[in-house]
N, C-alpha and C positions, 0 to 999 in steps of 0.2 A: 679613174674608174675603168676608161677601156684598156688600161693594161692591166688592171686586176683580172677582169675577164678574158683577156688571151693567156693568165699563166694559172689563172684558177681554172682547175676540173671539171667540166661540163655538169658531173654528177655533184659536186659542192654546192655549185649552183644553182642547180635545182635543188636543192635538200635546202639551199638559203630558202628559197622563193617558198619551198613548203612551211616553211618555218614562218614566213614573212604572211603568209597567208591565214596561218593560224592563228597568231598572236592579232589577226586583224579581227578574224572569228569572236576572237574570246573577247574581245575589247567589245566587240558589239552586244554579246551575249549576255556578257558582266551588264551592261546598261538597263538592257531589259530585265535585266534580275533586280537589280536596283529601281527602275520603274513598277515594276511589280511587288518590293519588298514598301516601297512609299505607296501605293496603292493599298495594301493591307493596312499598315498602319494607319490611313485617314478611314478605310471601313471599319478598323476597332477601336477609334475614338468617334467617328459617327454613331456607332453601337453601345459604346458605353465599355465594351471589351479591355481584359486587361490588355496590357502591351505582349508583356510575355506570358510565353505558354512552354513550363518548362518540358512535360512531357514530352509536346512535338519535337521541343529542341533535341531532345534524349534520343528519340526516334531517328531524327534527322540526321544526328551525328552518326551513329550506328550505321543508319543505311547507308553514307556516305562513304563509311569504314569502309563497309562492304562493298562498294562500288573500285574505292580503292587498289584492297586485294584483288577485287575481279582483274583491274588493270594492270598488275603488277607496279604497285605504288606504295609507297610503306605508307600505312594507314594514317599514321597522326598529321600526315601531310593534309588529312580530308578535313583535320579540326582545325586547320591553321586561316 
C-alpha cells in the first residue's frame, strides 16, 4: 500500500478518499431508508392499511425521474 501511494497521484487519491466517503454516506443513508420503509410498514398494518399505495409509488417514481435528469443521470437508473 505505501508504494501504491508514492506512484499514485496525489489528486487519484484523493478522488479515491471522496469516493470512499461516499459509498460510506450512502451505506448509512440506504439504512435509514430501510429503517424508515420497516417503520411504515408496521404503522399500515397497525392501521389496518393496505401495504401498497400504487399512486405514491407512480408519483415516487416520476419525481425520482426527475431528480435524476436534474442530476445528469439517465432516468430509468431512478426505477432501478
Amino acid at each position: 500500500m505505501a508504494d501504491e501511494q508514492n506512484t499514485v497521484p496525489a489528486e487519484l487519491l484523493a478522488l479515491r478518499a471522496s469516493i470512499d466517503n461516499i459509498d460510506a454516506a450512502l451505506i448509512h443513508m440506504l439504512a435509514e431508508r430501510f429503517r424508515c420503509t420497516k417503520a411504515v410498514g408496521v404503522l399500515k398494518a397497525e392501521r389496518g392499511l393496505a401495504a401498497a399505495d400504487p399512486a405514491r409509488e407512480k408519483r415516487q417514481v416520476e419525481r425520482l425521474r426527475g431528480l435524476a435528469v436534474d442530476a445528469h443521470l439517465d432516468p430509468d437508473f431512478a426505477e432501478k
